[in-house]
DODREN-371391 format. One line per field, with one value per residue: x negated, y, z negated of N, C-alpha, C, O in turn. Coordinates in nm, 3 decimals. Layout:
BEGIN
n_X	X, ...;
n_Y	Y, ...;
n_Z	Z, ...;
ca_X	X, ...;
ca_Y	Y, ...;
ca_Z	Z, ...;
c_X	X, ...;
c_Y	Y, ...;
c_Z	Z, ...;
o_X	X, ...;
o_Y	Y, ...;
o_Z	Z, ...;
REM end
This chain:
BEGIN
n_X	-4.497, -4.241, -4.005, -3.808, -3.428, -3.390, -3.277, -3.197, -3.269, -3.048, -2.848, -2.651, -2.672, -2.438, -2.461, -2.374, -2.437, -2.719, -3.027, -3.370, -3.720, -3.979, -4.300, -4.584, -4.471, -4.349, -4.013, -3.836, -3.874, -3.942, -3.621, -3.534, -3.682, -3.595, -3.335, -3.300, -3.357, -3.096, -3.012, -2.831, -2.920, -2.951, -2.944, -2.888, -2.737, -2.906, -2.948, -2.976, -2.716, -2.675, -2.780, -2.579, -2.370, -2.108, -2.190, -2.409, -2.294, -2.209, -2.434, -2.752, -3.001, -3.255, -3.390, -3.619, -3.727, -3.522, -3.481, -3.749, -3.767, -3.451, -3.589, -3.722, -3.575, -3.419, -3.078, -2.966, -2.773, -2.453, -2.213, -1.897, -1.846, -2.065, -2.322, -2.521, -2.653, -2.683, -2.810, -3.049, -3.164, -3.175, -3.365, -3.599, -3.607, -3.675, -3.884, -4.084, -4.024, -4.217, -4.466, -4.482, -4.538, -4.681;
n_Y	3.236, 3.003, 2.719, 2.595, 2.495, 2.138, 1.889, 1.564, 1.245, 1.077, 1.192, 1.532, 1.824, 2.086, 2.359, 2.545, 2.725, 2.892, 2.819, 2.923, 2.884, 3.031, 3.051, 3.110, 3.347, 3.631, 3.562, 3.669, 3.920, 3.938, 3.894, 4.109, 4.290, 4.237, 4.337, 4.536, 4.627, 4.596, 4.308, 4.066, 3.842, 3.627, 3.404, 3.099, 2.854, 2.896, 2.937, 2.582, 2.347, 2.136, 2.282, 2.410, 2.576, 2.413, 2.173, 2.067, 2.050, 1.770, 1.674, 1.713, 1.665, 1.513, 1.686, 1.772, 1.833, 1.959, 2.155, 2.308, 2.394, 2.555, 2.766, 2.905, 2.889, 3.118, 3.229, 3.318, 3.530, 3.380, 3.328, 3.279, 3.492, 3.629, 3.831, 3.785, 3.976, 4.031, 3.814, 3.823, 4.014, 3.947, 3.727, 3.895, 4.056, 3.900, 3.813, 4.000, 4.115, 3.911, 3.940, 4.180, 4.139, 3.938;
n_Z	0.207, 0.240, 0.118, 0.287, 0.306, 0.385, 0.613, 0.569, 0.734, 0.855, 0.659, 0.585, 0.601, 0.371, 0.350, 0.116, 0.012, 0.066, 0.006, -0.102, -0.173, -0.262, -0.215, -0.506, -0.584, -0.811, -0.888, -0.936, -0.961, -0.638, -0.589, -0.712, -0.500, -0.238, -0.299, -0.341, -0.046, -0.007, 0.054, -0.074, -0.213, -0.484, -0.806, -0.856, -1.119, -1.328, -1.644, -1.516, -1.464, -1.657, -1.848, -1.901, -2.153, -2.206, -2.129, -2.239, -2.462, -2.480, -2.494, -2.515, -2.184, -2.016, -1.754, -1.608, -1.336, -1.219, -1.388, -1.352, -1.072, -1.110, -1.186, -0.973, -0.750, -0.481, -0.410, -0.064, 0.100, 0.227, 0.440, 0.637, 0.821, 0.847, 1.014, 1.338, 1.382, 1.086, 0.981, 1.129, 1.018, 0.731, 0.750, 0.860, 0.640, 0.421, 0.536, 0.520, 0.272, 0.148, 0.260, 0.138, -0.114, -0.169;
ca_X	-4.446, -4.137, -3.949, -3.657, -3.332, -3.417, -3.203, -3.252, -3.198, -2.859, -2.757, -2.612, -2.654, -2.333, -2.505, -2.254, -2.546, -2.856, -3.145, -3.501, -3.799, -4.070, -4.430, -4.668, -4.481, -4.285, -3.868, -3.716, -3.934, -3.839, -3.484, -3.488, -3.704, -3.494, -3.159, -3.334, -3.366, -3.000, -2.972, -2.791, -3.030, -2.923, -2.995, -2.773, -2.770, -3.011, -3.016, -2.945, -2.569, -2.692, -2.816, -2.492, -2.301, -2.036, -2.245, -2.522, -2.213, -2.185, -2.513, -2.857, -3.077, -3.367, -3.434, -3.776, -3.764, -3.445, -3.520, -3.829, -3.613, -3.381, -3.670, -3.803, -3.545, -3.323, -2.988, -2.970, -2.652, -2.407, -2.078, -1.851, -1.879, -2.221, -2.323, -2.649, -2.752, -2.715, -2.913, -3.189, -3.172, -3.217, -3.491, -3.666, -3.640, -3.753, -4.020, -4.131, -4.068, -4.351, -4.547, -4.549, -4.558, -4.798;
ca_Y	3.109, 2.962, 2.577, 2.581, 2.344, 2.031, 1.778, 1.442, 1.169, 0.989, 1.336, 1.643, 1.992, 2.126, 2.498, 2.611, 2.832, 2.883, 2.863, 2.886, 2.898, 3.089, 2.989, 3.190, 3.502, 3.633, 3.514, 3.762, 4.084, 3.919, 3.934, 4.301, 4.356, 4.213, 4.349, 4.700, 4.690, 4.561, 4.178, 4.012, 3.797, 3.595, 3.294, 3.012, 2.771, 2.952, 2.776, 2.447, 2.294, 1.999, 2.325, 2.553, 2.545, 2.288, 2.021, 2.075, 1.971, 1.650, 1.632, 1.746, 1.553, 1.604, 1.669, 1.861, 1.903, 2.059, 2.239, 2.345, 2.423, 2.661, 2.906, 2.925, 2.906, 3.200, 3.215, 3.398, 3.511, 3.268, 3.323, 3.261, 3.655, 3.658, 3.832, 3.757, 4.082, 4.042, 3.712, 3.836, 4.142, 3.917, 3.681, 3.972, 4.131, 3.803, 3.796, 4.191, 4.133, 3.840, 4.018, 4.308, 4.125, 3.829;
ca_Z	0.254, 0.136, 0.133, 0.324, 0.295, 0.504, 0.635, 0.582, 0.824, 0.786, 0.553, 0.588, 0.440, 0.392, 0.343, 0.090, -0.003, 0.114, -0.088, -0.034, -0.231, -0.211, -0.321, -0.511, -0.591, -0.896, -0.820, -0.987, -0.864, -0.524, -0.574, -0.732, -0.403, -0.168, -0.314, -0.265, 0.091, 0.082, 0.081, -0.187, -0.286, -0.612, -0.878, -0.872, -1.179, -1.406, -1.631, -1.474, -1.480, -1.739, -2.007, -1.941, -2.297, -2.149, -2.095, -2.368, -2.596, -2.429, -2.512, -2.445, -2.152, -1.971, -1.628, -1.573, -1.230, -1.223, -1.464, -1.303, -0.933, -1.172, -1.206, -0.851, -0.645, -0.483, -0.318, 0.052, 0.183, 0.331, 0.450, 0.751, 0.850, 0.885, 1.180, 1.380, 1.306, 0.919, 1.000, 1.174, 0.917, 0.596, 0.772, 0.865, 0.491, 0.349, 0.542, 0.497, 0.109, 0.108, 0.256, 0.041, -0.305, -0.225;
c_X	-4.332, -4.098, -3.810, -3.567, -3.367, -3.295, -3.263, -3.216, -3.097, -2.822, -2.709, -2.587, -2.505, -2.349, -2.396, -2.320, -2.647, -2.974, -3.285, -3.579, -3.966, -4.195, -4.499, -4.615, -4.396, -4.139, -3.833, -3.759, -3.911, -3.730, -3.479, -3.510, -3.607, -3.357, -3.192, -3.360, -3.176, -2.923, -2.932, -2.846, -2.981, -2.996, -2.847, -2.790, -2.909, -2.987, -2.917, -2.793, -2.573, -2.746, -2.690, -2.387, -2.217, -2.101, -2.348, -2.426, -2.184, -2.315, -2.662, -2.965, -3.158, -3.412, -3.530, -3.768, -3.647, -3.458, -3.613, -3.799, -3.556, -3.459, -3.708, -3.704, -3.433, -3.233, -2.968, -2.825, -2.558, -2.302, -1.988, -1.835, -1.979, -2.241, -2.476, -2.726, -2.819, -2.810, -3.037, -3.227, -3.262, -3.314, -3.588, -3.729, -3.717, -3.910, -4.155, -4.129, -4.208, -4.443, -4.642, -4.568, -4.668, -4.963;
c_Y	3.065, 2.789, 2.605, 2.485, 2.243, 1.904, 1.661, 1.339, 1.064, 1.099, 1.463, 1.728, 2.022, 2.287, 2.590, 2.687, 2.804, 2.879, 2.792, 2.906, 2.895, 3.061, 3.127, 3.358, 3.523, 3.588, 3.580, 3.921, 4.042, 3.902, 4.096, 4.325, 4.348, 4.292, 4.497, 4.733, 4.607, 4.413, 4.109, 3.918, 3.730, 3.451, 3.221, 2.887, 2.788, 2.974, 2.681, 2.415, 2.230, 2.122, 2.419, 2.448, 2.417, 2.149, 1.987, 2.040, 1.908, 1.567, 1.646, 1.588, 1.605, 1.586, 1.801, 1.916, 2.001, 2.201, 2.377, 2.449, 2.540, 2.767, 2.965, 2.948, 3.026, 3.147, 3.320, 3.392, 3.439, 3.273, 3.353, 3.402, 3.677, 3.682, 3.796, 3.830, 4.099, 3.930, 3.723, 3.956, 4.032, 3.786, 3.780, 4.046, 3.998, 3.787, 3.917, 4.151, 4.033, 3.892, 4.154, 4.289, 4.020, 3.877;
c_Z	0.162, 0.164, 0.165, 0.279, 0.487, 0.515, 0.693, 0.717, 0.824, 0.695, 0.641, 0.532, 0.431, 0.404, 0.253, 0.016, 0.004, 0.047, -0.038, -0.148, -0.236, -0.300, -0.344, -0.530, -0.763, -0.849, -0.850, -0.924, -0.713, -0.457, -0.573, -0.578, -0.285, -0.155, -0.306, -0.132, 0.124, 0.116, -0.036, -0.250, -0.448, -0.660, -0.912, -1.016, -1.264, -1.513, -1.566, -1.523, -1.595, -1.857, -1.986, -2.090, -2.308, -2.189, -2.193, -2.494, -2.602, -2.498, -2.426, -2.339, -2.067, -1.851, -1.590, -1.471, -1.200, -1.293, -1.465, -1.152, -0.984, -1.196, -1.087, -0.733, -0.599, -0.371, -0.197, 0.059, 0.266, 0.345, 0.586, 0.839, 0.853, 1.013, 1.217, 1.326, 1.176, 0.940, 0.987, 1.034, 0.768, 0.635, 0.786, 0.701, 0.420, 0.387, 0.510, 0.398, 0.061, 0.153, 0.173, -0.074, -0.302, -0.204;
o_X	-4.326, -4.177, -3.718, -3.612, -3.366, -3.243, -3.333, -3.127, -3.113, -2.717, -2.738, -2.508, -2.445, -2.260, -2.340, -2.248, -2.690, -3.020, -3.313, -3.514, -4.046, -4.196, -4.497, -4.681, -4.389, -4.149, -3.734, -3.692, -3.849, -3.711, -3.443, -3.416, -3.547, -3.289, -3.107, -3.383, -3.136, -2.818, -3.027, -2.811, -2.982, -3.078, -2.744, -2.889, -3.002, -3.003, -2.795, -2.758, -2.474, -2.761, -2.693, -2.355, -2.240, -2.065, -2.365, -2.470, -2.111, -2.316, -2.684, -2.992, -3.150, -3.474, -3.492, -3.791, -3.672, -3.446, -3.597, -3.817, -3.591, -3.403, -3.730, -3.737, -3.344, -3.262, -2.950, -2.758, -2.585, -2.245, -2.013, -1.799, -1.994, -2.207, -2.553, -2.823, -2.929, -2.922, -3.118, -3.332, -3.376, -3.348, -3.686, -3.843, -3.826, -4.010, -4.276, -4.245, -4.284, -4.536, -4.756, -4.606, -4.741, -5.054;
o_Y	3.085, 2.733, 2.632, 2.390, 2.263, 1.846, 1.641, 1.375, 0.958, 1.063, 1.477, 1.741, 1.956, 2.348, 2.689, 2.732, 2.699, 2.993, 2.687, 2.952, 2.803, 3.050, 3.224, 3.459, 3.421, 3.571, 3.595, 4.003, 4.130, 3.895, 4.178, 4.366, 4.448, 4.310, 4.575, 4.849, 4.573, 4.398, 4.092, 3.910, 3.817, 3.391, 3.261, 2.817, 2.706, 3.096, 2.701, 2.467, 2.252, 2.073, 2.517, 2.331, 2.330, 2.054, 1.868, 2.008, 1.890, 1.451, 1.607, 1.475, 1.723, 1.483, 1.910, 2.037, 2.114, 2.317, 2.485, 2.571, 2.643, 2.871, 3.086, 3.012, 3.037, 3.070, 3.433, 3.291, 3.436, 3.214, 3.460, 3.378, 3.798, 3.611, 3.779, 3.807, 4.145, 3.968, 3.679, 3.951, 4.047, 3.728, 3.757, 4.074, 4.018, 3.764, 3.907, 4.122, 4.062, 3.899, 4.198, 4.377, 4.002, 3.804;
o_Z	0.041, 0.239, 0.087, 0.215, 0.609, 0.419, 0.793, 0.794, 0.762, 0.642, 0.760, 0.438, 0.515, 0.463, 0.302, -0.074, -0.042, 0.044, 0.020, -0.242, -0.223, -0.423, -0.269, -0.506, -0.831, -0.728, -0.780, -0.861, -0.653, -0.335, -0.488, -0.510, -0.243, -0.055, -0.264, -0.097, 0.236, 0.177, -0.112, -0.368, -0.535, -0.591, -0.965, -0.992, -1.263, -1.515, -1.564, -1.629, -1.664, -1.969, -2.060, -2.111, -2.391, -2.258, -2.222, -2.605, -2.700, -2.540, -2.311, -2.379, -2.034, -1.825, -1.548, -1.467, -1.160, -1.253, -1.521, -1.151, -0.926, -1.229, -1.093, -0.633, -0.684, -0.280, -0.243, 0.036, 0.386, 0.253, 0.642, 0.955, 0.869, 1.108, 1.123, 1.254, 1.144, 0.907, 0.906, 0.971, 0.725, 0.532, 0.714, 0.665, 0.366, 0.319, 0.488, 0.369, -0.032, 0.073, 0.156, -0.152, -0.400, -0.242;
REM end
């Protein structure tokens, strides 16, 4: 099972990458797995924007849940060339890889 991106009411996603996050499994052995059958599969903001070097010299501060978010969640493929096929392809692999690791 995973947590999709949801849209709120009065908001809008903009989807300028996709990310989902999947309960209950390792995140990183479900990237490797993923990116072995083929799907690019990555980590966005790992660590978090507020600990990259930049901003940690502004001054350290503490946001937990982000923090928390930055470990769990992966990035799916997203880009105006996406065909259906690759679509259905990397829902399908996501769902085949939970299967085989949980």
């Amino acid at each position: 099972i995973v947590d999709l991106p949801v849209e709120k009411e009065k908001a809008k996603h903009v989807y300028q990458m996709y990310t989902i996050k999947p309960k209950n499994v390792d995140r990183d052995f479900f990237i490797k797995k993923l990116r072995e059958k083929g799907v690019s599969a990555s980590v966005h903001f790992d660590p978090p924007v507020h600990l990259q070097p930049y901003y940690l010299a502004l001054g350290k501060i503490e946001l937990p849940i982000t923090e928390k978010l930055s470990k769990e969640i992966v990035t799916l493929p997203m880009y105006p060339q996406l065909t259906k096929e690759q679509l259905v392809y990397i829902v399908s692999s996501v769902k085949e890889t939970l299967k085989e690791i949980s």
